[in-house]
Backbone as JSON Lines, residues from 0, in Angstrom:
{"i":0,"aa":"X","n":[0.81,-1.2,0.0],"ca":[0.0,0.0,0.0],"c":[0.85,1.27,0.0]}
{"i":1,"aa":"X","n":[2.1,1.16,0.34],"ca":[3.22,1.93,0.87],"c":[3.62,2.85,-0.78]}
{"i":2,"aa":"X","n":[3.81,1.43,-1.2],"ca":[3.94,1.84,-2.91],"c":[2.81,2.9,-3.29]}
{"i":3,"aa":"X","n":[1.66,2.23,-3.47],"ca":[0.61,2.53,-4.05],"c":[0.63,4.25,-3.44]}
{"i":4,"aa":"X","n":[0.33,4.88,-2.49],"ca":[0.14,5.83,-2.36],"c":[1.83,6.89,-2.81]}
{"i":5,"aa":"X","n":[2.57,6.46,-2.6],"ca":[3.83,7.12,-2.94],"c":[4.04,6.99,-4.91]}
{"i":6,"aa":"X","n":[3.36,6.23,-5.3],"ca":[3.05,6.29,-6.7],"c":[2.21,7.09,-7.5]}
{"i":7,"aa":"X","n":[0.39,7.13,-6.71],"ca":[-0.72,7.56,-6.76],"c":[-0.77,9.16,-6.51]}
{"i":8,"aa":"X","n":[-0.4,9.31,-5.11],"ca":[-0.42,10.39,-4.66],"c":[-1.08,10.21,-3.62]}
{"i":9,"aa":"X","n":[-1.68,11.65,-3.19],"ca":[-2.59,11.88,-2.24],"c":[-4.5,12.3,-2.77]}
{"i":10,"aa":"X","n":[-4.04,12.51,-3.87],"ca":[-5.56,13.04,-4.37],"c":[-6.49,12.77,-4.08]}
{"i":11,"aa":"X","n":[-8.03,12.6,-4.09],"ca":[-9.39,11.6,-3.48],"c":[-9.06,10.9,-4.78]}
{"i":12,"aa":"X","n":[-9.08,10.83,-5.81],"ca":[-9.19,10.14,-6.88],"c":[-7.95,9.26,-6.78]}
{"i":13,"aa":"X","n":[-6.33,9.57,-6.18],"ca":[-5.96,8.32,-5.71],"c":[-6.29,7.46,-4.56]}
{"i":14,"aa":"X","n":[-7.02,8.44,-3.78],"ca":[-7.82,7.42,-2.76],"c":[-8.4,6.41,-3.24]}
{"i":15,"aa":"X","n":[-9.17,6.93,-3.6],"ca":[-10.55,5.63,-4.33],"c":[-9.48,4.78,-4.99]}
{"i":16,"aa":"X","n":[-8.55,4.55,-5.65],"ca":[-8.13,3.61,-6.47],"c":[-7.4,2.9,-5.27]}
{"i":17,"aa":"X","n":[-6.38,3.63,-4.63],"ca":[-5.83,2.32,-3.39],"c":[-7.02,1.91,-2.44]}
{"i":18,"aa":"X","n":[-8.0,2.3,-2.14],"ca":[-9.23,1.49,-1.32],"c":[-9.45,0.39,-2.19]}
{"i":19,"aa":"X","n":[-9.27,0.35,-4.01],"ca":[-10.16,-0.44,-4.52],"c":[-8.95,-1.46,-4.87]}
{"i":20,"aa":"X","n":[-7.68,-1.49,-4.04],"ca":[-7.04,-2.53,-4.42],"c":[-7.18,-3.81,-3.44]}
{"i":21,"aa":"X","n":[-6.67,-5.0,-3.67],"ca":[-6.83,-5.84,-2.89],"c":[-5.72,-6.97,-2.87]}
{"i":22,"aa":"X","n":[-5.32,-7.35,-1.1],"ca":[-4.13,-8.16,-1.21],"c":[-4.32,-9.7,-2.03]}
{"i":23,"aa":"X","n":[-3.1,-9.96,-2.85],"ca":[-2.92,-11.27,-3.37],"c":[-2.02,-11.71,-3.42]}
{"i":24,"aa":"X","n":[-1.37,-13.29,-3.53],"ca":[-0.11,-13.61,-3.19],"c":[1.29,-12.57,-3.53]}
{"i":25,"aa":"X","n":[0.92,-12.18,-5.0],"ca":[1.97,-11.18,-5.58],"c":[2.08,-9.92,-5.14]}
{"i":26,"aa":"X","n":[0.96,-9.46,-4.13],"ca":[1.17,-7.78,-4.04],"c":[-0.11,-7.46,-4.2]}
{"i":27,"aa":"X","n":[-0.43,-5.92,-4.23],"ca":[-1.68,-5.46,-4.08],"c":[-1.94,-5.39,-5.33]}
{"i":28,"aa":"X","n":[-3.39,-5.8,-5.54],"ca":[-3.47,-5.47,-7.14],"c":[-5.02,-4.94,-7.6]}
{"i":29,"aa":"X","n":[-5.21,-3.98,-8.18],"ca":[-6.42,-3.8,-8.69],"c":[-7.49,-5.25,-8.63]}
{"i":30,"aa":"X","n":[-8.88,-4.28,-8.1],"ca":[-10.23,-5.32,-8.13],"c":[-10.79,-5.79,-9.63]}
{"i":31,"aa":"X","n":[-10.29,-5.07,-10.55],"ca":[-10.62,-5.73,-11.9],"c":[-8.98,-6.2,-13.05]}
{"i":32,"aa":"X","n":[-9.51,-7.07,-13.88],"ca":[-9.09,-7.2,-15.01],"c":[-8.46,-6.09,-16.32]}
{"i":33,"aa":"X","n":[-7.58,-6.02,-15.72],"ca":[-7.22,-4.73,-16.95],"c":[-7.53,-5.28,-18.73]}
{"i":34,"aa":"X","n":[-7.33,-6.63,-18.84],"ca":[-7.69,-6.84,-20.04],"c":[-9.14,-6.44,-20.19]}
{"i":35,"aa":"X","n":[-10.45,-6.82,-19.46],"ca":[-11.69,-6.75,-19.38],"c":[-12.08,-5.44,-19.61]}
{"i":36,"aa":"X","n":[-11.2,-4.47,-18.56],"ca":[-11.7,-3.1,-18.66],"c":[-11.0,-2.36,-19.71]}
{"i":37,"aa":"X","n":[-10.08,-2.92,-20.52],"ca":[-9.77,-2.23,-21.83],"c":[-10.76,-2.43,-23.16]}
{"i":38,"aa":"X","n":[-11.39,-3.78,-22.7],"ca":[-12.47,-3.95,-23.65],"c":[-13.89,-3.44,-23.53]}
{"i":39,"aa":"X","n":[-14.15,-3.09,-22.47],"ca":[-15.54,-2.16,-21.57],"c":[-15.18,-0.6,-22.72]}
{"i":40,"aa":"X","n":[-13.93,-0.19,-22.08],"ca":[-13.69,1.24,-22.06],"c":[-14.19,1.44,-24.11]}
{"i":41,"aa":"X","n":[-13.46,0.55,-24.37],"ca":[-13.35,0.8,-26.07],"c":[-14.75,0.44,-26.9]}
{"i":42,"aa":"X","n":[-15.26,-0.47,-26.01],"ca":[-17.05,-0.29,-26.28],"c":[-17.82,0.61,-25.74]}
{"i":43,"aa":"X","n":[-17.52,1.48,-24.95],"ca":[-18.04,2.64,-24.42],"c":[-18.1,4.05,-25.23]}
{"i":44,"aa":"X","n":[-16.52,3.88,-26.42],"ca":[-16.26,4.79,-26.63],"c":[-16.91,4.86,-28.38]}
{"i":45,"aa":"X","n":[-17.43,4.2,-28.68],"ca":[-18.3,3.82,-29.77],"c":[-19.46,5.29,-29.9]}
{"i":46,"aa":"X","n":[-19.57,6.01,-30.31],"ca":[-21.0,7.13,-30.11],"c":[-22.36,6.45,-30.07]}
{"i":47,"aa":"X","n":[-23.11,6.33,-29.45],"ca":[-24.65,5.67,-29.59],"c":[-25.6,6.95,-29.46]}
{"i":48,"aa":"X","n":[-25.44,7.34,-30.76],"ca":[-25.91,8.91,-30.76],"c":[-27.7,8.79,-30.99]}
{"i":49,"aa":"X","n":[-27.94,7.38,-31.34],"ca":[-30.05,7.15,-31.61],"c":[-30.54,6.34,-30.47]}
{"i":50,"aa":"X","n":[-29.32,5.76,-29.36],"ca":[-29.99,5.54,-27.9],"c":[-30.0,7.16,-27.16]}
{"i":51,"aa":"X","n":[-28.7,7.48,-27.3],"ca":[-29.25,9.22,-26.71],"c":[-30.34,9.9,-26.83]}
{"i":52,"aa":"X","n":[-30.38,9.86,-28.18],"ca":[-31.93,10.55,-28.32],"c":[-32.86,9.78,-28.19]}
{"i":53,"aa":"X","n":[-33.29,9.0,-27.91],"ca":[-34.61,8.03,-27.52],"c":[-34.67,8.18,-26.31]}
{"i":54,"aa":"X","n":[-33.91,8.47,-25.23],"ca":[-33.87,8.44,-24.18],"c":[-34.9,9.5,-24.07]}
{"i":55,"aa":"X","n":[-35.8,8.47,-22.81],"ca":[-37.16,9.34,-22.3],"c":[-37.08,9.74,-20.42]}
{"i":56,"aa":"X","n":[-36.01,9.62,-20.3],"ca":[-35.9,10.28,-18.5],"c":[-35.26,11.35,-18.56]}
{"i":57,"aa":"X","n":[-35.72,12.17,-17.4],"ca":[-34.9,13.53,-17.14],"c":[-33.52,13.08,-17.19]}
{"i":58,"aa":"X","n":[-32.87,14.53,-17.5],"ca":[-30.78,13.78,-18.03],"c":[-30.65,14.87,-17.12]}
{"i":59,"aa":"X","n":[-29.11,15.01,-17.05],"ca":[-28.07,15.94,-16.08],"c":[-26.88,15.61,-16.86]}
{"i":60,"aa":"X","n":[-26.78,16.19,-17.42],"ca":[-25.49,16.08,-18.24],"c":[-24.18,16.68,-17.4]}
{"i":61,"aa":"X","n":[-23.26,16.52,-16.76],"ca":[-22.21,17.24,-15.64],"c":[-20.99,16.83,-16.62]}
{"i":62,"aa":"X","n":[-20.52,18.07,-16.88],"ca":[-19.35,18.38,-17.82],"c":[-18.22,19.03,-16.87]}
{"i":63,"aa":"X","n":[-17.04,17.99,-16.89],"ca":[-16.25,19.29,-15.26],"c":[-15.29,19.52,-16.44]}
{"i":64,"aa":"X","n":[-14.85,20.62,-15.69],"ca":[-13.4,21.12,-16.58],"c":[-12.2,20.54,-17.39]}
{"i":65,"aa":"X","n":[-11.81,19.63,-16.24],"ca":[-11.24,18.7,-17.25],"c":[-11.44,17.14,-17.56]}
{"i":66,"aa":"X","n":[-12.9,17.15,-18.11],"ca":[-13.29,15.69,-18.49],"c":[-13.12,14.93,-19.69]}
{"i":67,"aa":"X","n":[-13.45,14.36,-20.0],"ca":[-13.15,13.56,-21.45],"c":[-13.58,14.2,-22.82]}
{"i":68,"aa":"X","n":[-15.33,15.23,-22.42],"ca":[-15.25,15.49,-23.61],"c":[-14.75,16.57,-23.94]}
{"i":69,"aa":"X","n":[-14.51,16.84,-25.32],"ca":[-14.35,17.75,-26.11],"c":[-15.55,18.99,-25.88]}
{"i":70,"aa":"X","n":[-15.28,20.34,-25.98],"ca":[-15.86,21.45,-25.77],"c":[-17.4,20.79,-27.18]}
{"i":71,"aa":"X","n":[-16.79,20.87,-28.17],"ca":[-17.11,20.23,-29.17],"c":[-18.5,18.68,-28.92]}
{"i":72,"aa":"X","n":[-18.18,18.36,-28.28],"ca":[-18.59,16.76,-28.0],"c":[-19.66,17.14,-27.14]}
{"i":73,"aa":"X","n":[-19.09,18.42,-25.72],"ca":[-20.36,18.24,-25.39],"c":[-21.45,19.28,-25.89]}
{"i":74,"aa":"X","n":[-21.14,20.31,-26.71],"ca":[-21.97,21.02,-27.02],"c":[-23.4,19.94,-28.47]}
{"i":75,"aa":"X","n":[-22.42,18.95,-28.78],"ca":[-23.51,17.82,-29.88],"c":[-24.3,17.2,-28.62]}
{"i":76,"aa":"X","n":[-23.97,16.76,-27.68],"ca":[-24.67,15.76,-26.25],"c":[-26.17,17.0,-26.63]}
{"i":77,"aa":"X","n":[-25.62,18.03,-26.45],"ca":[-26.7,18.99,-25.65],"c":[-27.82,18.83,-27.13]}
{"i":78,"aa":"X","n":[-27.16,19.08,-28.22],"ca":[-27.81,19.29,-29.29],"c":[-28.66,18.33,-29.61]}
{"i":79,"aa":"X","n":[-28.18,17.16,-29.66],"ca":[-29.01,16.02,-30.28],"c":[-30.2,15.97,-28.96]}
{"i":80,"aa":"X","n":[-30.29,16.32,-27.89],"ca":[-31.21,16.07,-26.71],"c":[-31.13,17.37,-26.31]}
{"i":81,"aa":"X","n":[-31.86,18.42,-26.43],"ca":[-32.06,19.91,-25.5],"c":[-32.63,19.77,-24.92]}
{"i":82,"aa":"X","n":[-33.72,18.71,-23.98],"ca":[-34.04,18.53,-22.73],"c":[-33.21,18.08,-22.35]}
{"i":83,"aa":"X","n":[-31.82,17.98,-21.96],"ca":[-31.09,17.45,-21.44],"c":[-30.53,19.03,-20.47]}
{"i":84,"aa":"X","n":[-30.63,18.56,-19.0],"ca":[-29.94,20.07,-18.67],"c":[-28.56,19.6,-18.47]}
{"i":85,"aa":"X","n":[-27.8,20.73,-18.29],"ca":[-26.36,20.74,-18.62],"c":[-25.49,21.8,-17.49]}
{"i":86,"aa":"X","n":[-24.62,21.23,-16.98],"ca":[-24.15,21.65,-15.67],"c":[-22.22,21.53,-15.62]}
{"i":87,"aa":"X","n":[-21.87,22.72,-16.51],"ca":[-20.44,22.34,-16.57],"c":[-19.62,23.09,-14.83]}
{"i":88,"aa":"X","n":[-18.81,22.04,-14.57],"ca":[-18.49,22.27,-13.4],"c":[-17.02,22.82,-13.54]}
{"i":89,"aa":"X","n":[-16.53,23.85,-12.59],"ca":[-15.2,24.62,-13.17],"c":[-14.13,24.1,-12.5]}
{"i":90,"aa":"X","n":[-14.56,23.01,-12.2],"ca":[-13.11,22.15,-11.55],"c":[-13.5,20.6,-12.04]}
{"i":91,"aa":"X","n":[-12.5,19.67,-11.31],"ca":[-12.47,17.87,-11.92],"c":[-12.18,17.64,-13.21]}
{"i":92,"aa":"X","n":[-12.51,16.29,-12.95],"ca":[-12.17,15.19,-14.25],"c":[-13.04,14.44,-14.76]}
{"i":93,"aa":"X","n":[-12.67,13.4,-15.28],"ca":[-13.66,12.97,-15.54],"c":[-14.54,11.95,-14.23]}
{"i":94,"aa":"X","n":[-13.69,11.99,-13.66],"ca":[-14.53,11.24,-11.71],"c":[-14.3,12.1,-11.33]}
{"i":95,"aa":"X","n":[-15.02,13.22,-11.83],"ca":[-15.47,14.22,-10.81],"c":[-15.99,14.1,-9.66]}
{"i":96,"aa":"X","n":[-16.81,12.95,-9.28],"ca":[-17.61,12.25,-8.04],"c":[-16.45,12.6,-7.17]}
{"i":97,"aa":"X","n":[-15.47,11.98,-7.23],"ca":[-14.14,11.94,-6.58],"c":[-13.26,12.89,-6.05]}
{"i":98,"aa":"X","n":[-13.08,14.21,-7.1],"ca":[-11.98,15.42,-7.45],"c":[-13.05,16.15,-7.3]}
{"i":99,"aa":"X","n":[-14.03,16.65,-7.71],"ca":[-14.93,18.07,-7.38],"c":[-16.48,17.63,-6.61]}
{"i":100,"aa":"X","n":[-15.69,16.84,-5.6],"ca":[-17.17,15.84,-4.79],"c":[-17.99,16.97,-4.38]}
{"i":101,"aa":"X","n":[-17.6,18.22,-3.77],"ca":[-18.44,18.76,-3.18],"c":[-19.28,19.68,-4.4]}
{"i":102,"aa":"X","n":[-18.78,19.86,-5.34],"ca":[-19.58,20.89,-6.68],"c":[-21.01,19.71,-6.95]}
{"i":103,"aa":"X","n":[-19.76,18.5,-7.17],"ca":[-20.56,17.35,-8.2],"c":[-21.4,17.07,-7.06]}
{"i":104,"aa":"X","n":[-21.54,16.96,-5.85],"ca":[-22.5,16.95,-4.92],"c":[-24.02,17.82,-4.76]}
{"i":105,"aa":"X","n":[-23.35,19.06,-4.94],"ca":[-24.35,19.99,-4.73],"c":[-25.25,20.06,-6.41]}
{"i":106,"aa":"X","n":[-25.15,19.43,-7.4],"ca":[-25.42,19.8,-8.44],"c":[-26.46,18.45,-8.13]}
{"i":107,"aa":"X","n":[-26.18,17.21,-7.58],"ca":[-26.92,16.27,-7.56],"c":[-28.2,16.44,-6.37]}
{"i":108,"aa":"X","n":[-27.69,16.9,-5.44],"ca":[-28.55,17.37,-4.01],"c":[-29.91,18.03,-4.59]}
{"i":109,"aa":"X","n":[-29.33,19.07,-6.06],"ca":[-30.45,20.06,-6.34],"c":[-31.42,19.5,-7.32]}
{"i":110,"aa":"X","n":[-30.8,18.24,-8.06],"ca":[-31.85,17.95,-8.72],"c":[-32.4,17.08,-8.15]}
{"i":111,"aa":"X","n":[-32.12,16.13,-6.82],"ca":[-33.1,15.43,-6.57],"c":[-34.24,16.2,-4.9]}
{"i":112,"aa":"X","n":[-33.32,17.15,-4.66],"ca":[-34.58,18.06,-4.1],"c":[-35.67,18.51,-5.14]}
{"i":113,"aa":"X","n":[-35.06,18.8,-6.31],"ca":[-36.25,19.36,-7.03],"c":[-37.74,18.45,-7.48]}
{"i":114,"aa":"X","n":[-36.76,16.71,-7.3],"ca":[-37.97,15.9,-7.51],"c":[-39.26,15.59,-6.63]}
{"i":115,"aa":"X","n":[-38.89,15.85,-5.58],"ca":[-39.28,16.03,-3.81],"c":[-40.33,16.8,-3.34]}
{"i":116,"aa":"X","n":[-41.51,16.55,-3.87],"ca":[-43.13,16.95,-3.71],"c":[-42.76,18.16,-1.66]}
């Protein structure tokens, strides 16, 4: 673990990754399959731009500063779905949950107070 954090850092986002390791004969090692999750990630990254728009539930689109998409990328998200509200946050990553917990917090707090008769 000694490693892991002197590698990682201190960040919450290296937090979460040394919590999510686990001891095995060889050393600490990630809870998943890196082969598995290279094949997740690269089917993820496919556009499914006619499930987006079919989509019939309220959206929250949370764009942080420095996330994956493109300025570009997310201004099409918004386009192809304009009921979609849109909430770019001026800090994080893309686990923002993690790095801008308390923004990405308060952005979630407000929409599900708003559901709240």
């Amino acid at each position: 673990m000694d490693t892991a954090r002197e590698t990682l850092g201190s960040s919450d986002l290296a937090h979460a990754w040394i919590a999510d390791l686990e001891p095995t004969a060889a050393g600490w090692r990630p809870r998943f399959d890196a082969d598995i999750m290279q094949r997740v990630i690269e089917y993820v990254h496919v556009p499914r731009w006619k499930e987006w728009e079919r989509m019939k539930v309220p959206t929250i689109a949370i764009f942080a500063e420095h996330g994956m998409f493109t300025d570009g990328e997310e201004d099409e998200m918004i386009r192809r779905r304009p009921v979609t509200r849109r909430v770019d946050l001026p800090c994080g990553s893309h686990d923002a949950h993690l790095d801008a917990f308390k923004q990405w917090l308060m952005v979630l707090d407000h929409a599900l107070s708003a559901r709240i008769p």
